[in-house]
PDBQT receptor file of N, H, CA, C and O in Angstrom, charges set to zero:
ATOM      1  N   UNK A   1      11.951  -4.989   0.831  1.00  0.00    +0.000 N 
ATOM      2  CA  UNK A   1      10.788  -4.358   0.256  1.00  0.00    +0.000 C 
ATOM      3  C   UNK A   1       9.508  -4.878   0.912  1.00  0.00    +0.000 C 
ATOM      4  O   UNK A   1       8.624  -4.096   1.262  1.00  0.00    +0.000 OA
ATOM      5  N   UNK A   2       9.388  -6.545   1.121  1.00  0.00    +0.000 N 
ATOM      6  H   UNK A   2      10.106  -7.180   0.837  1.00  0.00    +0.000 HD
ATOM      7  CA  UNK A   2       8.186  -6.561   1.991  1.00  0.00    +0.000 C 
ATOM      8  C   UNK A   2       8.424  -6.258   3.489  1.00  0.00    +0.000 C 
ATOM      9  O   UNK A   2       7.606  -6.236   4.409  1.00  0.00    +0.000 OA
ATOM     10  N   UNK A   3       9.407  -6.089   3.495  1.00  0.00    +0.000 N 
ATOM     11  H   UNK A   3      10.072  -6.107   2.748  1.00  0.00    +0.000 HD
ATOM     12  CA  UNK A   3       9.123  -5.525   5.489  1.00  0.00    +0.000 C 
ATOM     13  C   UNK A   3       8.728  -4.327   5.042  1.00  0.00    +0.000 C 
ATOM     14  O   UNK A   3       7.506  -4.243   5.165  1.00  0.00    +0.000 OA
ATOM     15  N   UNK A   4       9.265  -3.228   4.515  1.00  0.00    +0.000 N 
ATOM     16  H   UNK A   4      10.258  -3.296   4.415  1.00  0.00    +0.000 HD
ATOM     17  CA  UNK A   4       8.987  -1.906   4.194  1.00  0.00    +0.000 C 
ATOM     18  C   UNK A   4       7.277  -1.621   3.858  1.00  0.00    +0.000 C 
ATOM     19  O   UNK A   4       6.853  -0.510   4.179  1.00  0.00    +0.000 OA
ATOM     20  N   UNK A   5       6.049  -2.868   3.051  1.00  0.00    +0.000 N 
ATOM     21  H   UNK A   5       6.393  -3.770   2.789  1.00  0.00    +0.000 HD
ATOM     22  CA  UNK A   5       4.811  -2.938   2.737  1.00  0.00    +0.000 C 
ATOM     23  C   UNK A   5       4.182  -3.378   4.020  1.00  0.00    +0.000 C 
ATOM     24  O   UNK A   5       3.012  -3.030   4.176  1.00  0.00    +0.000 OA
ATOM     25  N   UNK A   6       4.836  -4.190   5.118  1.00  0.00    +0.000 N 
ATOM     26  H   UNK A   6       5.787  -4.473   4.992  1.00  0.00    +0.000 HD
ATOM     27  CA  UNK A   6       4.147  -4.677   6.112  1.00  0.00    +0.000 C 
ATOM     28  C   UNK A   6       4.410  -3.812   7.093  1.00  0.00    +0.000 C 
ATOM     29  O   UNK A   6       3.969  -4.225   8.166  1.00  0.00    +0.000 OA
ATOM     30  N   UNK A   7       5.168  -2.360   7.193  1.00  0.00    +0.000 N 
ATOM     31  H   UNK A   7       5.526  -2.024   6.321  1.00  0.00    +0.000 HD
ATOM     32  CA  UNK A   7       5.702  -1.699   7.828  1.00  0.00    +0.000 C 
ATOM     33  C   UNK A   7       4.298  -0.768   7.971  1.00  0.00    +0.000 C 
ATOM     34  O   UNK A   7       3.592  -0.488   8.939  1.00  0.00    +0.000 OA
ATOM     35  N   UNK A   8       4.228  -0.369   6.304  1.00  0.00    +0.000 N 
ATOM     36  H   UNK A   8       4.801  -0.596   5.518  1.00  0.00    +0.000 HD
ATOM     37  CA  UNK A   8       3.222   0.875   6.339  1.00  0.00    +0.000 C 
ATOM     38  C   UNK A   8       1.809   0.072   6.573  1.00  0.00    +0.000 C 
ATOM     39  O   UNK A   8       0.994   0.543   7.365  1.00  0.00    +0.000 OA
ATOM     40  N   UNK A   9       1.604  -0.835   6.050  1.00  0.00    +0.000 N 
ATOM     41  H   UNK A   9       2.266  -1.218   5.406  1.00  0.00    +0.000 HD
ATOM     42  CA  UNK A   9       0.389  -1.631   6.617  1.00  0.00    +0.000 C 
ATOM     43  C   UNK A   9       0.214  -1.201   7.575  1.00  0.00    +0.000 C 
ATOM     44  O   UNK A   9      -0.380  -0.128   7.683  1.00  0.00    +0.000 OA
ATOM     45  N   UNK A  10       0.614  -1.802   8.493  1.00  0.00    +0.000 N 
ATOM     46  H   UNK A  10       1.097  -2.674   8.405  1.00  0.00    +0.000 HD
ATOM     47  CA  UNK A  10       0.511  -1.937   9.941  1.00  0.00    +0.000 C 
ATOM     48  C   UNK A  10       0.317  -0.680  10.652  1.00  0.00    +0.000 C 
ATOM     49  O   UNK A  10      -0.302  -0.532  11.706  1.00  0.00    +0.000 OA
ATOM     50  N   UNK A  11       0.809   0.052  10.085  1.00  0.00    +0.000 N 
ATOM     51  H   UNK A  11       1.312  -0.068   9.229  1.00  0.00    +0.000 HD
ATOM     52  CA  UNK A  11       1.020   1.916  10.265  1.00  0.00    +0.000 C 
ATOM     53  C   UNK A  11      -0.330   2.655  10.009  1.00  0.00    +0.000 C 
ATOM     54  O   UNK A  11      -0.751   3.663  10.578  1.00  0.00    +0.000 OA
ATOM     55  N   UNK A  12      -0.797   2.062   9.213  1.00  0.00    +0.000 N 
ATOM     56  H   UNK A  12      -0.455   1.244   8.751  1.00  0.00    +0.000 HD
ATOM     57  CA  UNK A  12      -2.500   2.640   8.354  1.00  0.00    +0.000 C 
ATOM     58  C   UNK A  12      -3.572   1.629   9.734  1.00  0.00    +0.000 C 
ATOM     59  O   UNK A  12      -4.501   2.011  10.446  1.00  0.00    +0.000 OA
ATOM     60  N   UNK A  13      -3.168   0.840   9.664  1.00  0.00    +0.000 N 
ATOM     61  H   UNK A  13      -2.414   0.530   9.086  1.00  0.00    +0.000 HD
ATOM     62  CA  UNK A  13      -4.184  -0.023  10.076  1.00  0.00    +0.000 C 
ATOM     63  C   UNK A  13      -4.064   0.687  11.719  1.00  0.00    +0.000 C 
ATOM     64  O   UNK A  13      -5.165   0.717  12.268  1.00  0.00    +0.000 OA
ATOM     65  N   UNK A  14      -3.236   1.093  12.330  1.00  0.00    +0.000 N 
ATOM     66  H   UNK A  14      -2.341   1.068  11.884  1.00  0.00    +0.000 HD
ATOM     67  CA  UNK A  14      -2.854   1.855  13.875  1.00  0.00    +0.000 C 
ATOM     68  C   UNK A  14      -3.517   3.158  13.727  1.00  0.00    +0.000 C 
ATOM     69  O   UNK A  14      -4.087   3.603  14.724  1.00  0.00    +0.000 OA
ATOM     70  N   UNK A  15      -3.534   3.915  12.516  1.00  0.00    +0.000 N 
ATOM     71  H   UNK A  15      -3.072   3.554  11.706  1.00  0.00    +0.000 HD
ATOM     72  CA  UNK A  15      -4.437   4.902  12.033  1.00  0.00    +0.000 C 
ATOM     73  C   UNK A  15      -5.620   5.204  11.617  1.00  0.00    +0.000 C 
ATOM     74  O   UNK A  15      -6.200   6.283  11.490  1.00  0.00    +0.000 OA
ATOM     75  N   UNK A  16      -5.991   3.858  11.368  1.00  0.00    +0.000 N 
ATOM     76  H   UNK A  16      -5.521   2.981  11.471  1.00  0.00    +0.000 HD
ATOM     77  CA  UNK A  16      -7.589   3.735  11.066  1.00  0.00    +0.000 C 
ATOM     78  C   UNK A  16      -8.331   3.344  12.970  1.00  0.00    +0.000 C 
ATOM     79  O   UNK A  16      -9.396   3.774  13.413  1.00  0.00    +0.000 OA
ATOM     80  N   UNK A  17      -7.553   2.645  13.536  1.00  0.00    +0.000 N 
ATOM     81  H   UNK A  17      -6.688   2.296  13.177  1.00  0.00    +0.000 HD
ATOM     82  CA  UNK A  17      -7.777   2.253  15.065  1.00  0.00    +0.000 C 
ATOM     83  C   UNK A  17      -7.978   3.310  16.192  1.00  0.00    +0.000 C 
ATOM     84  O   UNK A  17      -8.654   3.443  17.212  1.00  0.00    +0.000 OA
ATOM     85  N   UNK A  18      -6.774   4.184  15.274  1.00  0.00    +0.000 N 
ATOM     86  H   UNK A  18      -6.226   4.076  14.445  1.00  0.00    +0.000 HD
ATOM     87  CA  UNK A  18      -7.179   5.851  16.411  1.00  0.00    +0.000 C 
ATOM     88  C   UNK A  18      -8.094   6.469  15.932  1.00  0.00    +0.000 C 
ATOM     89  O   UNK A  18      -8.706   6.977  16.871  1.00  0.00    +0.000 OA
ATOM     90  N   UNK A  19      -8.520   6.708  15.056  1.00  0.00    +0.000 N 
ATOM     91  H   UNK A  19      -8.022   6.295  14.293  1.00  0.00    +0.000 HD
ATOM     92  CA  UNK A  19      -9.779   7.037  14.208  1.00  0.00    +0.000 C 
ATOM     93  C   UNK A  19     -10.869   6.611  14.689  1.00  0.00    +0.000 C 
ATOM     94  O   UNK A  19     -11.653   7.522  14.958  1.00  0.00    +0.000 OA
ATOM     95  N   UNK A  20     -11.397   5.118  15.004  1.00  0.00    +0.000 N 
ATOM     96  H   UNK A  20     -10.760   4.378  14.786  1.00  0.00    +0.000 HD
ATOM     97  CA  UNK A  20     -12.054   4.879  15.437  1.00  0.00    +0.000 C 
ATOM     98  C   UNK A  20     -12.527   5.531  16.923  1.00  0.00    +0.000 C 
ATOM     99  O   UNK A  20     -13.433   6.319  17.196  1.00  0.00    +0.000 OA
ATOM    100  N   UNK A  21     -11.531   4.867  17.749  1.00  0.00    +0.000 N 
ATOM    101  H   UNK A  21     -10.795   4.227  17.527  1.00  0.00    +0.000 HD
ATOM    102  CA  UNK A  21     -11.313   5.060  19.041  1.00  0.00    +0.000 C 
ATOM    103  C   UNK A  21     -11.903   6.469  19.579  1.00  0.00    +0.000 C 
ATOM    104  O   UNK A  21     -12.648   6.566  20.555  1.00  0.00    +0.000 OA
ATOM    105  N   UNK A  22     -11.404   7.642  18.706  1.00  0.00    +0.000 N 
ATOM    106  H   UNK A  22     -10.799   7.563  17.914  1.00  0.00    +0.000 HD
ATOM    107  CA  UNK A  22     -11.496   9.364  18.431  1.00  0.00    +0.000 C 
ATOM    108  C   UNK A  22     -13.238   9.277  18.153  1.00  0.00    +0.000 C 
ATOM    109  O   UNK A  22     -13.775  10.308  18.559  1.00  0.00    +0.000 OA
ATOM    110  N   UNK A  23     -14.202   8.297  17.567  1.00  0.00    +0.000 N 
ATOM    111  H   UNK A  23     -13.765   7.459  17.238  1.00  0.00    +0.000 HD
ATOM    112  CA  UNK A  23     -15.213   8.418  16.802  1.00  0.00    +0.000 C 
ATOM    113  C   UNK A  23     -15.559   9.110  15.798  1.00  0.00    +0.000 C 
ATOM    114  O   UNK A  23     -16.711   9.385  15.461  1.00  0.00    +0.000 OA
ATOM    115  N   UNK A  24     -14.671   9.386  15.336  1.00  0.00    +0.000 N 
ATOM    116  H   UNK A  24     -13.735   9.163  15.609  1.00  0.00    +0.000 HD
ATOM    117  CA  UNK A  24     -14.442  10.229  13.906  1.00  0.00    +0.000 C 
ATOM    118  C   UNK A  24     -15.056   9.686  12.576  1.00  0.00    +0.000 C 
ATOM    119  O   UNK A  24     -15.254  10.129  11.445  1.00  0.00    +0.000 OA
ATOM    120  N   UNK A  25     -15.220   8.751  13.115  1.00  0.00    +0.000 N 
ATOM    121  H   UNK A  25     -15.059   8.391  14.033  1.00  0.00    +0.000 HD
ATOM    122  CA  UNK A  25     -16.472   7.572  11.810  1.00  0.00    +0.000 C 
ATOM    123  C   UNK A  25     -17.741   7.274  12.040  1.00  0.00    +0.000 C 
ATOM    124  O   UNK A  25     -18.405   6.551  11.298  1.00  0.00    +0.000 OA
ATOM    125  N   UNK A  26     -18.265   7.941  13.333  1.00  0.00    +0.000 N 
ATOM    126  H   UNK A  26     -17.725   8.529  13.936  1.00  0.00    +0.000 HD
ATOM    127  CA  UNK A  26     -19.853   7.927  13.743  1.00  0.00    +0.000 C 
ATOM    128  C   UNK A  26     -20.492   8.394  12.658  1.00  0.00    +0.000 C 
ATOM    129  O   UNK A  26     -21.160   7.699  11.892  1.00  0.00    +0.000 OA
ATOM    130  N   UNK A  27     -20.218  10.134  12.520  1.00  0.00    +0.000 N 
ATOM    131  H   UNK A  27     -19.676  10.699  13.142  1.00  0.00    +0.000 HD
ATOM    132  CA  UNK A  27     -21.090  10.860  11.926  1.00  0.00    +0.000 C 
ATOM    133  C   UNK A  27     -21.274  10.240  10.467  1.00  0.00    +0.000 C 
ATOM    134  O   UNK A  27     -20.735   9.240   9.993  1.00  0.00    +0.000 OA
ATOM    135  N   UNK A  28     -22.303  11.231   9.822  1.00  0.00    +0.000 N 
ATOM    136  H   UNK A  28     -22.740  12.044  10.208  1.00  0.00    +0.000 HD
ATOM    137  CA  UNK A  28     -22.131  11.108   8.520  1.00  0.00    +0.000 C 
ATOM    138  C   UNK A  28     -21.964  12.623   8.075  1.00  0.00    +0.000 C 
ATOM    139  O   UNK A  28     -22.390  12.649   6.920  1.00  0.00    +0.000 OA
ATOM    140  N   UNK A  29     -21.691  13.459   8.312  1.00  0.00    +0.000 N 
ATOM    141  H   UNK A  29     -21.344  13.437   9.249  1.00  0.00    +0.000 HD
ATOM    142  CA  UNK A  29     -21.110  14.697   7.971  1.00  0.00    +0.000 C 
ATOM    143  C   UNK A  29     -19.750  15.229   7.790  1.00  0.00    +0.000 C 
ATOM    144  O   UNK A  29     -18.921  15.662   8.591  1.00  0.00    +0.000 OA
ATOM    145  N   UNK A  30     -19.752  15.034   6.180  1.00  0.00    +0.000 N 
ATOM    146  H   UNK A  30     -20.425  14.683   5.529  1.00  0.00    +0.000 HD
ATOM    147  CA  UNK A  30     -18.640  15.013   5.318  1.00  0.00    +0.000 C 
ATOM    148  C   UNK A  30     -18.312  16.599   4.918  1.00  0.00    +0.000 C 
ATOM    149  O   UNK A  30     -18.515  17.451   4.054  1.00  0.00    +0.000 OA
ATOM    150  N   UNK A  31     -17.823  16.416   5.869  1.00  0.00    +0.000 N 
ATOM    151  H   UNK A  31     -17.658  15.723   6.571  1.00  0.00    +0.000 HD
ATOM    152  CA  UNK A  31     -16.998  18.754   5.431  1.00  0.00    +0.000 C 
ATOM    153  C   UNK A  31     -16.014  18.001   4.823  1.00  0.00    +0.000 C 
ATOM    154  O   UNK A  31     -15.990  16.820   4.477  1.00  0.00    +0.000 OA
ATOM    155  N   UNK A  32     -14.940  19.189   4.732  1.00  0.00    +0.000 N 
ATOM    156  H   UNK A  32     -14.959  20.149   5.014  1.00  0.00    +0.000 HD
ATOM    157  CA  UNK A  32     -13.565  18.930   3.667  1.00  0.00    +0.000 C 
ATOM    158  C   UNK A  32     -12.996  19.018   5.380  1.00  0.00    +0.000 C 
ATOM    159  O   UNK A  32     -12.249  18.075   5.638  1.00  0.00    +0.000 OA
ATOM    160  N   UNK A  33     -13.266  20.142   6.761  1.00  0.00    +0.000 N 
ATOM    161  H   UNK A  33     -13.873  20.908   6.552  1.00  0.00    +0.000 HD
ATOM    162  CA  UNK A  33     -12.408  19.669   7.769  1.00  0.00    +0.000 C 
ATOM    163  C   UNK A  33     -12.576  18.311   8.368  1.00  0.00    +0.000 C 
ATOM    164  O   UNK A  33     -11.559  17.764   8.795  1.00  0.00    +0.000 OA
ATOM    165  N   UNK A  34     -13.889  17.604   8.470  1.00  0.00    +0.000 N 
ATOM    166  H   UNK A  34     -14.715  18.049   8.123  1.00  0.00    +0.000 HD
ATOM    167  CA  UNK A  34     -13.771  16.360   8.780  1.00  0.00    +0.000 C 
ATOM    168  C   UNK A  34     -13.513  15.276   8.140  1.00  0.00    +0.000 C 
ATOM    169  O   UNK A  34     -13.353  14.222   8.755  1.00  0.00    +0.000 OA
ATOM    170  N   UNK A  35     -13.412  15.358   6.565  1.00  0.00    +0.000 N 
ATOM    171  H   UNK A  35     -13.542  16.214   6.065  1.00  0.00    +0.000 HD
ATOM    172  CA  UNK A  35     -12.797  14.466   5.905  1.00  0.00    +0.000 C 
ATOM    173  C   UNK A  35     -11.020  14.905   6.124  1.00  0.00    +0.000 C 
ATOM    174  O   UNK A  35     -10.308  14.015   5.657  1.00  0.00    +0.000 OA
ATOM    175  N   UNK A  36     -10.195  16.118   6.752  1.00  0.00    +0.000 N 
ATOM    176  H   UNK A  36     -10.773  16.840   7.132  1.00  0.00    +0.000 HD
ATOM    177  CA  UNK A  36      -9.179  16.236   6.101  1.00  0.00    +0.000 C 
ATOM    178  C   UNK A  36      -8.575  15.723   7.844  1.00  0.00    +0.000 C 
ATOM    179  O   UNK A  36      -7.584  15.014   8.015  1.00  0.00    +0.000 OA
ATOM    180  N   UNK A  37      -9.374  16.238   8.879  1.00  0.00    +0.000 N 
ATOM    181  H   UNK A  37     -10.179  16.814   8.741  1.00  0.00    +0.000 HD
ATOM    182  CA  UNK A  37      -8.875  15.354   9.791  1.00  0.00    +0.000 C 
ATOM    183  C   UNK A  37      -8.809  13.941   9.822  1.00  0.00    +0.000 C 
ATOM    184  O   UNK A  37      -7.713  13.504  10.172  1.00  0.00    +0.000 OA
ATOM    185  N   UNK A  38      -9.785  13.008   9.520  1.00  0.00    +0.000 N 
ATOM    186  H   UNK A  38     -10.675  13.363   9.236  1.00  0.00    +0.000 HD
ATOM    187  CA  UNK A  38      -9.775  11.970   9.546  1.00  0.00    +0.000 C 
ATOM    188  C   UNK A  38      -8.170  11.522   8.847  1.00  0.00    +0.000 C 
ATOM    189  O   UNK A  38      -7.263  10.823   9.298  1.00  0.00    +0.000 OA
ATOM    190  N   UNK A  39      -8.320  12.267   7.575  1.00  0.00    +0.000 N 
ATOM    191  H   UNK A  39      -9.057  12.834   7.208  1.00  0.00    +0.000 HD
ATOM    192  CA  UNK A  39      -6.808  11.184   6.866  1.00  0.00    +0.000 C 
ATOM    193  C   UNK A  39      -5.680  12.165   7.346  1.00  0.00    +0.000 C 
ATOM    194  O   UNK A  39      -4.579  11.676   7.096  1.00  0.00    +0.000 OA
ATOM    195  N   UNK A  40      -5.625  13.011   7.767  1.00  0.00    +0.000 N 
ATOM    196  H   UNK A  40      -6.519  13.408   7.971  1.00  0.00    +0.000 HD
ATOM    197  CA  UNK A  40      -4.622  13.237   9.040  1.00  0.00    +0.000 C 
ATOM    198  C   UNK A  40      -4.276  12.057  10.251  1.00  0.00    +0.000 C 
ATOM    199  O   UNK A  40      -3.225  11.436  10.411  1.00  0.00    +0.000 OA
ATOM    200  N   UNK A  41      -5.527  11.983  11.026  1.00  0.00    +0.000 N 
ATOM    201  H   UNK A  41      -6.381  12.487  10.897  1.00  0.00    +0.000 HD
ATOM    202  CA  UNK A  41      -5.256  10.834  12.024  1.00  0.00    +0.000 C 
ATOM    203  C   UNK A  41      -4.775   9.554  11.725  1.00  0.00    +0.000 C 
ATOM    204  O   UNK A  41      -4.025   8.860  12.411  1.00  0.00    +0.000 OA
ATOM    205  N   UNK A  42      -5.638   9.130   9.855  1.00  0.00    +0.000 N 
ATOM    206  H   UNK A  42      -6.247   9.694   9.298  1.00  0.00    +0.000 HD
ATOM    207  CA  UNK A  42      -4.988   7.753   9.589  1.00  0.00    +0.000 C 
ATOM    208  C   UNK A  42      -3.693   7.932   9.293  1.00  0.00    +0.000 C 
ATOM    209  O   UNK A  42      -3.037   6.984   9.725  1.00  0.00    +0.000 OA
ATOM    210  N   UNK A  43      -2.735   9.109   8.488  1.00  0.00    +0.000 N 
ATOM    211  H   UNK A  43      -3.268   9.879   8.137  1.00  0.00    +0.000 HD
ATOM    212  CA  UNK A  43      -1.554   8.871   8.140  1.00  0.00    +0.000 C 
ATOM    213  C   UNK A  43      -0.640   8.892   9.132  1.00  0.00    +0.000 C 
ATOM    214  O   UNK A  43       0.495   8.459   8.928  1.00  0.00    +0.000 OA
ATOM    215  N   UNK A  44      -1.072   9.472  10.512  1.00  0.00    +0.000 N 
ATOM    216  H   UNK A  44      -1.993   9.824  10.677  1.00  0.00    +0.000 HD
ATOM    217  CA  UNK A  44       0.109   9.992  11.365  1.00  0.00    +0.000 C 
ATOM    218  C   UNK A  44      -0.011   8.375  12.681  1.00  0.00    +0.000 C 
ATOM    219  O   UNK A  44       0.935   8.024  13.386  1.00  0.00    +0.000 OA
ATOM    220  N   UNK A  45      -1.075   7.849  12.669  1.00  0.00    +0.000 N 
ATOM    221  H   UNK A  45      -1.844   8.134  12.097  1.00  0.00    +0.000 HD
ATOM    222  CA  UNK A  45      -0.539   6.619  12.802  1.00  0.00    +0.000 C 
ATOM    223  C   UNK A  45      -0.593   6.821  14.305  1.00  0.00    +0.000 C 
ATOM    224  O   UNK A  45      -1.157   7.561  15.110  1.00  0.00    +0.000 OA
ATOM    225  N   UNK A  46       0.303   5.764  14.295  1.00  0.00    +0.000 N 
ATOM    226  H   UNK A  46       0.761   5.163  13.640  1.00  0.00    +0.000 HD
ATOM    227  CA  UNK A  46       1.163   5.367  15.800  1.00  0.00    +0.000 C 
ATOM    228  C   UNK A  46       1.358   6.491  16.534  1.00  0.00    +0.000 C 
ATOM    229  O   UNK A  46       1.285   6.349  17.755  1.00  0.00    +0.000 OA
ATOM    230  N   UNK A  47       1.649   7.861  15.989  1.00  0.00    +0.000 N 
ATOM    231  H   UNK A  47       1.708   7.977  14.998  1.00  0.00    +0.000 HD
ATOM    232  CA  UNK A  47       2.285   9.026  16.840  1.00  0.00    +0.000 C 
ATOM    233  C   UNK A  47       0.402   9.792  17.083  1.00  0.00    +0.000 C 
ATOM    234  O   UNK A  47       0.329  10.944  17.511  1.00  0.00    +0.000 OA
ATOM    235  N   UNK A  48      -0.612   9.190  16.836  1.00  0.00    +0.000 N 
ATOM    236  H   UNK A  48      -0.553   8.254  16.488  1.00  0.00    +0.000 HD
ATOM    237  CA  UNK A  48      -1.832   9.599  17.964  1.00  0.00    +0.000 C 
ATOM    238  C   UNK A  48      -1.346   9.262  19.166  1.00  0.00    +0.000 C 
ATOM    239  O   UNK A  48      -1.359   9.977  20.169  1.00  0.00    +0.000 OA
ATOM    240  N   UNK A  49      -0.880   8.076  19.062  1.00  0.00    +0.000 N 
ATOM    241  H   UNK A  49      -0.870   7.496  18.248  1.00  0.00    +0.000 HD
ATOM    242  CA  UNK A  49      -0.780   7.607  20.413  1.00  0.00    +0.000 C 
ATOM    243  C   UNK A  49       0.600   8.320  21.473  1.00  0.00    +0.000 C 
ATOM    244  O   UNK A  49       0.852   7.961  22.623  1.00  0.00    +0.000 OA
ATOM    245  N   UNK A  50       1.216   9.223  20.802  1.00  0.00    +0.000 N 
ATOM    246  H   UNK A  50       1.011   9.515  19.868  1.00  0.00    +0.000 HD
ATOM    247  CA  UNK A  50       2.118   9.753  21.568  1.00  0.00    +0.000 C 
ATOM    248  C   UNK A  50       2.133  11.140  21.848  1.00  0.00    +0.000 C 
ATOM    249  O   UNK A  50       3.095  11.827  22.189  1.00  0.00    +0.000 OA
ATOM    250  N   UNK A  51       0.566  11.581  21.606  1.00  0.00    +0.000 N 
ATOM    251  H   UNK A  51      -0.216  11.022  21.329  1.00  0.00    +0.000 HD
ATOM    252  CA  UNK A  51       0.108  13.242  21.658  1.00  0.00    +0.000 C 
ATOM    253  C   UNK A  51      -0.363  14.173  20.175  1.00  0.00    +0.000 C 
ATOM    254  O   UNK A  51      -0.796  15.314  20.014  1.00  0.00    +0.000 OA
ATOM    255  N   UNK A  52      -0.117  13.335  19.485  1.00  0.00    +0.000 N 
ATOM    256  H   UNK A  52       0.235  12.409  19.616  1.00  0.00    +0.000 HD
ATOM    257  CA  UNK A  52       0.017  13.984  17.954  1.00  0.00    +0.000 C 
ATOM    258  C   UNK A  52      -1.897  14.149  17.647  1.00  0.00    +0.000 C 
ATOM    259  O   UNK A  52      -2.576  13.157  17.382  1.00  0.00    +0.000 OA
ATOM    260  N   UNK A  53      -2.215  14.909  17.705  1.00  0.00    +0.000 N 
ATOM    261  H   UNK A  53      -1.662  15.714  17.920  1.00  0.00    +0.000 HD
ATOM    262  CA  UNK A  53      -3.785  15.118  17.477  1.00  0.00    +0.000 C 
ATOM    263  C   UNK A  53      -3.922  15.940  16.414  1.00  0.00    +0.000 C 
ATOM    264  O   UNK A  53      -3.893  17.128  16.733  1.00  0.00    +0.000 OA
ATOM    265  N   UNK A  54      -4.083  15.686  15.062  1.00  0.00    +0.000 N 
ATOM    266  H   UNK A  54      -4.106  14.721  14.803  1.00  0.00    +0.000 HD
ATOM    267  CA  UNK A  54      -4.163  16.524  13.395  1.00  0.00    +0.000 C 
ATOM    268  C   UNK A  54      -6.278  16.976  13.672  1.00  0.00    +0.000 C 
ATOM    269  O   UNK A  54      -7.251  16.275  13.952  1.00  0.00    +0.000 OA
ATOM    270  N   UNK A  55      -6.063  18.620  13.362  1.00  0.00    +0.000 N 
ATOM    271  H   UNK A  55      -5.272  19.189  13.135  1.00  0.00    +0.000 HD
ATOM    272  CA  UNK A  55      -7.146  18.895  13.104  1.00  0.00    +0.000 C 
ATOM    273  C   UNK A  55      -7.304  19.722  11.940  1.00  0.00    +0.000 C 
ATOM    274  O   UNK A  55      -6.993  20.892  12.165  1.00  0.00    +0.000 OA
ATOM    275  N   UNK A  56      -7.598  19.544  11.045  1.00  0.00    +0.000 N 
ATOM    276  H   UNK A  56      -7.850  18.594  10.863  1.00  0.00    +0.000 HD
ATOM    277  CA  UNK A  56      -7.105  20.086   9.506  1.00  0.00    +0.000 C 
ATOM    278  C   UNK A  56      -8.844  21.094   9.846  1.00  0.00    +0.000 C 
ATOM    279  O   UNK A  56      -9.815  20.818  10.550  1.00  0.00    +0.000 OA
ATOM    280  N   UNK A  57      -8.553  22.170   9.025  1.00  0.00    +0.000 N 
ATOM    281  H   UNK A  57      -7.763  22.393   8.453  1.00  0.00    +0.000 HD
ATOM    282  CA  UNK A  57      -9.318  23.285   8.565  1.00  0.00    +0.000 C 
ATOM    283  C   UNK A  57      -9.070  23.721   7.453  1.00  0.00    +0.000 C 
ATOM    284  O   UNK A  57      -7.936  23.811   6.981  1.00  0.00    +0.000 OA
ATOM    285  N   UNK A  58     -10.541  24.178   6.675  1.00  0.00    +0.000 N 
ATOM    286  H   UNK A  58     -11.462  24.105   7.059  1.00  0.00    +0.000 HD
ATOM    287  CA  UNK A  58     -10.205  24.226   5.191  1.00  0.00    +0.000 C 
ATOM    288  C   UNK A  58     -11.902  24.816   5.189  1.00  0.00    +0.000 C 
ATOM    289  O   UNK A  58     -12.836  24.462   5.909  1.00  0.00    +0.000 OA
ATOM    290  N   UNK A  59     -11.863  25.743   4.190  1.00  0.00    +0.000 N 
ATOM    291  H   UNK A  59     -11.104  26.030   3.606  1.00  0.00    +0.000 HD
ATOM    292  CA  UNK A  59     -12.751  27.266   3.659  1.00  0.00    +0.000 C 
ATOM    293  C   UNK A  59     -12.701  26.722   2.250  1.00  0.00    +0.000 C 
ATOM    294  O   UNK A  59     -11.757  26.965   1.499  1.00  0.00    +0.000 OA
ATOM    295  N   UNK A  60     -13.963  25.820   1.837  1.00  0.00    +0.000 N 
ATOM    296  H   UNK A  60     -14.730  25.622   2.447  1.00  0.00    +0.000 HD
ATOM    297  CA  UNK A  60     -13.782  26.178   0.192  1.00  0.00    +0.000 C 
ATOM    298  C   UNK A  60     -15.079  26.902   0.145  1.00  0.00    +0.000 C 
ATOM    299  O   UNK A  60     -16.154  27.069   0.721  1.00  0.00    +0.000 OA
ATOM    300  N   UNK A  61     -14.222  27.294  -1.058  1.00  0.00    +0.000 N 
ATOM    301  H   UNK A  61     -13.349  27.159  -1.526  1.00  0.00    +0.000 HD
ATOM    302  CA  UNK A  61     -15.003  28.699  -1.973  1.00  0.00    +0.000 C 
ATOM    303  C   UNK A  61     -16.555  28.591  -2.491  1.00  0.00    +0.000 C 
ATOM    304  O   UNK A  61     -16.811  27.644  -3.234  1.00  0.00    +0.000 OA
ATOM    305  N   UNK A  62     -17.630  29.520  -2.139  1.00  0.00    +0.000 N 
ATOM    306  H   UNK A  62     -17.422  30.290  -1.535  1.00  0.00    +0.000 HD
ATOM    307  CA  UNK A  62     -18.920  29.518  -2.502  1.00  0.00    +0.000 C 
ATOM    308  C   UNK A  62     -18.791  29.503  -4.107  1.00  0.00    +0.000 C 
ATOM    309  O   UNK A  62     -17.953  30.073  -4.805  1.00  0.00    +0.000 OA
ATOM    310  N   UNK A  63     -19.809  28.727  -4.464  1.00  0.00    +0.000 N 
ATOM    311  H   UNK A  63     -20.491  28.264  -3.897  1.00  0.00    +0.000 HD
ATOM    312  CA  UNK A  63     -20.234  29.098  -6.043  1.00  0.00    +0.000 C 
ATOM    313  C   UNK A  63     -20.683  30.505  -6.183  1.00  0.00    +0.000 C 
ATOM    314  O   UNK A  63     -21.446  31.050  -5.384  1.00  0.00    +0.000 OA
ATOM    315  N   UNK A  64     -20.053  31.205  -7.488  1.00  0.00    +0.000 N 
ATOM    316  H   UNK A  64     -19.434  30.763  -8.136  1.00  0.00    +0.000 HD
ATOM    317  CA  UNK A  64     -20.417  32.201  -7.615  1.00  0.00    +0.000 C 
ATOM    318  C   UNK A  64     -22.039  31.958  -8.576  1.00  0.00    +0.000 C 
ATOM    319  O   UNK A  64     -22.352  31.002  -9.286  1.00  0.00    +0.000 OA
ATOM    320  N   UNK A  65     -22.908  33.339  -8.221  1.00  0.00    +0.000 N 
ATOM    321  H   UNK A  65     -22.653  34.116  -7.644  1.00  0.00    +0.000 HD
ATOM    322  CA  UNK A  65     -24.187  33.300  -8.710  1.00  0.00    +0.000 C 
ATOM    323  C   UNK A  65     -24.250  33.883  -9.944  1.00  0.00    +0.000 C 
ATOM    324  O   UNK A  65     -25.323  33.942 -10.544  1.00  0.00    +0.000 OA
TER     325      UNK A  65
């Protein structure tokens, strides 16, 4: 069970590193696609580094008047 916690650790922390690297944490412009890429890139980890590039898109809905 703790190899399995130091597993995904290590996995997040390789995902927050490609994140960086990408500059995906410069801006301060928080859409729902640049917040949904970002935790794309952190969950998929290690496999940035093997071509895996997550670009999430997402349309939310206007307030109605």
């Amino acid at each position: 069970m703790r190899l399995a916690a130091v597993i995904v650790v290590a996995w997040l922390i390789i995902g927050v590193v490609a994140t960086v690297q990408r500059g995906y944490l410069k801006s301060n412009n928080a859409t729902c696609a640049r917040t949904g890429t970002v935790a794309g890139t952190i969950v998929v980890g290690p496999l940035n580094y093997v071509g895996v590039n997550p670009k999430i898109t997402c349309h939310v809905p206007k307030p109605s008047t």
